[in-house]
C-alpha positions in Angstrom: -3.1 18.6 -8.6 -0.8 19.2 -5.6 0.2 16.4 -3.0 -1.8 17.6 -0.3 -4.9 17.6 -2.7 -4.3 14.2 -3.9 -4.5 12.9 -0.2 -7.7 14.5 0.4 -9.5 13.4 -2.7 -8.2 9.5 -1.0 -10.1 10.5 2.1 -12.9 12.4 0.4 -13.8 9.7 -2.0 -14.7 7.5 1.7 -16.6 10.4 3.1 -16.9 14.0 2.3 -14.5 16.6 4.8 -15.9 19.9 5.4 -14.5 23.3 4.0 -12.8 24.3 7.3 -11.0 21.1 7.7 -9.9 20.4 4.3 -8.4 24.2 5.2 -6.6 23.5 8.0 -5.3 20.2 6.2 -3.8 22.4 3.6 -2.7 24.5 6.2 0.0 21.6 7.6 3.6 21.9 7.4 5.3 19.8 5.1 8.7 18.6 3.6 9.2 16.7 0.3 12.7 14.0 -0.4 13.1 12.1 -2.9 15.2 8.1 -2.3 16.9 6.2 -4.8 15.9 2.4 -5.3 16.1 0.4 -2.6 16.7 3.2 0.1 15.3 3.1 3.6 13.1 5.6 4.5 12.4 4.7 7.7 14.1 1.6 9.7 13.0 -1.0 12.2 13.8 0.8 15.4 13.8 4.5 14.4 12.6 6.9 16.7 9.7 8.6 14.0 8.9 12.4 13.9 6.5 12.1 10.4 4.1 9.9 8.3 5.2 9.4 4.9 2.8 10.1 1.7 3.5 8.6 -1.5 3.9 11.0 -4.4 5.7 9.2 -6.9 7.5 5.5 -6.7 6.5 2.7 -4.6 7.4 1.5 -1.2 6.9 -1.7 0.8 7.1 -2.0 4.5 9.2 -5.2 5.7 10.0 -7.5 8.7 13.9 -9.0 9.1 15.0 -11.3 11.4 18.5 -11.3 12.6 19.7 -13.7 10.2 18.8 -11.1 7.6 15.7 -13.3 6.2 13.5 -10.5 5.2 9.1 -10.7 4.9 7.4 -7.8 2.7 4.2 -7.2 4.4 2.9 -4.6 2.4 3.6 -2.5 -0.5 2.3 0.8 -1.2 1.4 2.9 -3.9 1.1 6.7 -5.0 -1.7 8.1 -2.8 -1.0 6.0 0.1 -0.2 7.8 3.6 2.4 4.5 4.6 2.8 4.8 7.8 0.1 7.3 9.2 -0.1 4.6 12.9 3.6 6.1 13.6 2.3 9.7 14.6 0.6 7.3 17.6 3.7 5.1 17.8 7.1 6.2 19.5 9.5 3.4 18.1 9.3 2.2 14.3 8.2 -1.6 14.8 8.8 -2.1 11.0 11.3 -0.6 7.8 10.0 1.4 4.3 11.6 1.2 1.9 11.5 2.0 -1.8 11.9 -0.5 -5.0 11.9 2.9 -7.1 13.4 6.0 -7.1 10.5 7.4 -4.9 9.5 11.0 -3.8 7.4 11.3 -0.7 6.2 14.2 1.3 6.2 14.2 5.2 3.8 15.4 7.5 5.1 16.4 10.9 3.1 14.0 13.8 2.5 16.8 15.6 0.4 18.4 13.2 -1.5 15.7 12.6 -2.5 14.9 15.7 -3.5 18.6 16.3 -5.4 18.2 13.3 -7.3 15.3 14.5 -8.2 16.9 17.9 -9.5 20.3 16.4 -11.6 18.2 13.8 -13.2 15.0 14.5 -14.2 14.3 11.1 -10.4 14.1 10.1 -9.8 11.8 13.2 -12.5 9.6 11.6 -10.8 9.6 8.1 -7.4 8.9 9.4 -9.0 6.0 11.7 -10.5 4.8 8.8 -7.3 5.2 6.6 -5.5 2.7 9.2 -8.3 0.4 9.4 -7.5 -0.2 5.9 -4.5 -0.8 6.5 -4.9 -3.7 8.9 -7.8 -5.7 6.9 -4.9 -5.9 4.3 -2.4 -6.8 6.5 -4.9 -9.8 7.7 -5.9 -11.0 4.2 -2.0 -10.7 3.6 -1.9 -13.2 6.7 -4.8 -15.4 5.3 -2.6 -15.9 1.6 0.9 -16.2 3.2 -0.9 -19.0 5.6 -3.3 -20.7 3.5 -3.1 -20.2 -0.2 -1.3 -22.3 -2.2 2.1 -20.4 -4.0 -0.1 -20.1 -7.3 -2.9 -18.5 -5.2 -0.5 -16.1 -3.1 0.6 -14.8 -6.2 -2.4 -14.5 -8.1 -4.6 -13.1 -5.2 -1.2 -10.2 -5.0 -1.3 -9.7 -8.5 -5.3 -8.5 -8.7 -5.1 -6.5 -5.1 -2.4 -4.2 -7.0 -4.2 -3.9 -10.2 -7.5 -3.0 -7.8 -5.2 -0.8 -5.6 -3.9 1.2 -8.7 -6.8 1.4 -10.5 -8.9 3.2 -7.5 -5.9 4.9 -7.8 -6.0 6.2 -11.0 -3.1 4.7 -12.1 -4.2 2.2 -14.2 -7.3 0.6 -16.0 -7.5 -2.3 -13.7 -6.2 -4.8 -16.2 -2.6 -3.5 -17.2 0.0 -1.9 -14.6 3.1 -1.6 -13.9 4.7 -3.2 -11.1 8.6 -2.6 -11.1 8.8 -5.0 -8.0 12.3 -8.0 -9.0 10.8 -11.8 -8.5 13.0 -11.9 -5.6 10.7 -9.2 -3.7 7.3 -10.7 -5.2 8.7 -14.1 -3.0 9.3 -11.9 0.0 6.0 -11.1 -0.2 4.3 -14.2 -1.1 6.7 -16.1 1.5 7.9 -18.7 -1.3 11.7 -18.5 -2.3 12.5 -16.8 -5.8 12.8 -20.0 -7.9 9.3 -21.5 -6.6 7.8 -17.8 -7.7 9.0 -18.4 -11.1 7.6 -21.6 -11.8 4.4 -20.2 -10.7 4.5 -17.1 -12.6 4.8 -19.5 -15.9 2.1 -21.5 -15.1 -0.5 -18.1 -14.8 1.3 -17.5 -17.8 0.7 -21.0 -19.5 -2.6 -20.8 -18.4 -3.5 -17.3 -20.2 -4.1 -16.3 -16.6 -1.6 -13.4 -17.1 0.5 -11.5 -20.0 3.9 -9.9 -18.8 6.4 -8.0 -20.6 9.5 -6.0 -18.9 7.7 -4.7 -15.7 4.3 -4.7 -17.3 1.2 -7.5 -16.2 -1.5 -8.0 -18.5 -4.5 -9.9 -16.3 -6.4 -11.7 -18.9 -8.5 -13.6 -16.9 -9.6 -11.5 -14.0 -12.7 -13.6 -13.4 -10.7 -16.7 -12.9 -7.9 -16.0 -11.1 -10.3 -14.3 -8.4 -12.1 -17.9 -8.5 -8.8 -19.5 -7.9 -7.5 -17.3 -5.4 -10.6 -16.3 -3.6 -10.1 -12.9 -4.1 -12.5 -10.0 -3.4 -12.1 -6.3 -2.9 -14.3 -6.7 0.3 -11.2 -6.4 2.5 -10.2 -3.3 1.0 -13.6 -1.6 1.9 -14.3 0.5 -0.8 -17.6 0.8 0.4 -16.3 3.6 2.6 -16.5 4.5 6.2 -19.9 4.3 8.1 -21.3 7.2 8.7 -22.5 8.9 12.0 -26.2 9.5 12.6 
């Protein structure tokens, strides 16, 4: 299944696209690169020309402040459009980059946006597609700001194994996340040392198996109770749909 396919069957499984616009999406111009581990694919500041899909790797997108002190605020996953906002944004207000060796495939801004003017239906699925985006970035808010460390990292830990399995990419119980403690604590805003501890207590608790890269949820139903997890924010519901 090519690139271009995979993103459509994303946007198809919220709402169905019609012939001629699944067309003219195959019809865009695009460019595929591959990045070595931690490489910047786009940094705070840049000047963007393209929206980045995910073909192979993963990426996260990340804050810094100028005495380096760095806040992942997202990761994402093959399948993802990361930064489809930009083609409506002039200056990069954030950084991607990748924690893998990571191919993606861009898609000039200017297509896009002709795209979403010549079919409204598009428009609506790439709306949607950021919508997504932001009800993660405010439950990402909610955990960072009120969950305890054990939570943070628990309520991360089953959004990634729900995210990959919709996905295809893994059974919803085991996955592979080949993200370093120190990154998981960027992301949880904890320091590395506190993440640890935590990590052996789900593991003490049979809340979790790990081995190399590789998490085992055990208890899925628990560690939602704990962390108040629920896909709800993630909308897999799908987009509503005009009259």
């Amino acid at each position: 299944m090519t690139t271009e396919t995979l993103y459509l069957r994303k946007l198809e499984s919220r709402a169905p696209l019609s012939p001629r616009a699944r067309a003219a999406f195959l019809d865009l111009p695009t460019r595929e690169r591959t990045f070595e581990t931690y490489r910047d694919i786009v940094r705070e500041g840049d000047r963007t020309t393209h929206s980045c899909f995910i073909q192979t790797g993963l990426v996260s997108r990340y804050k810094t402040l100028r005495s380096g002190a760095r806040s992942i605020v997202s990761f994402h996953i093959p399948g993802d459009m990361v930064d489809l906002q930009s083609a409506l944004v002039l200056i990069a207000d954030h950084g991607i980059r990748t924690h893998v060796p990571t191919t993606i495939v861009e898609y000039p801004h200017e297509g896009l946006l002709q795209l979403a003017a010549a079919y409204p239906e598009i428009a609506r699925a790439f709306w949607f597609d950021t919508l997504i985006d932001a009800s993660i970035f405010r439950e990402w808010t909610l955990n960072v700001g009120r969950r305890t460390a054990r939570e943070r990292i628990a309520h991360l830990l089953l959004e990634m194994a729900f995210r990959m399995k919709a996905a295809g990419l893994n059974d919803g119980i085991t996955m592979v996340l080949p993200i370093s403690q120190a990154d998981l604590a960027d992301a949880v805003g904890i320091s590395a040392v506190h993440l640890n501890r935590s990590l052996q207590s789900l593991r003490a608790e049979g809340m979790i198996r790990t081995y190399g890269k590789t998490v085992v949820i055990e208890k899925w139903d628990e560690m939602a109770e704990m962390s108040d997890f629920t896909s709800v924010y993630m909308h897999p519901e799908g987009p509503r749909m005009a009259a």
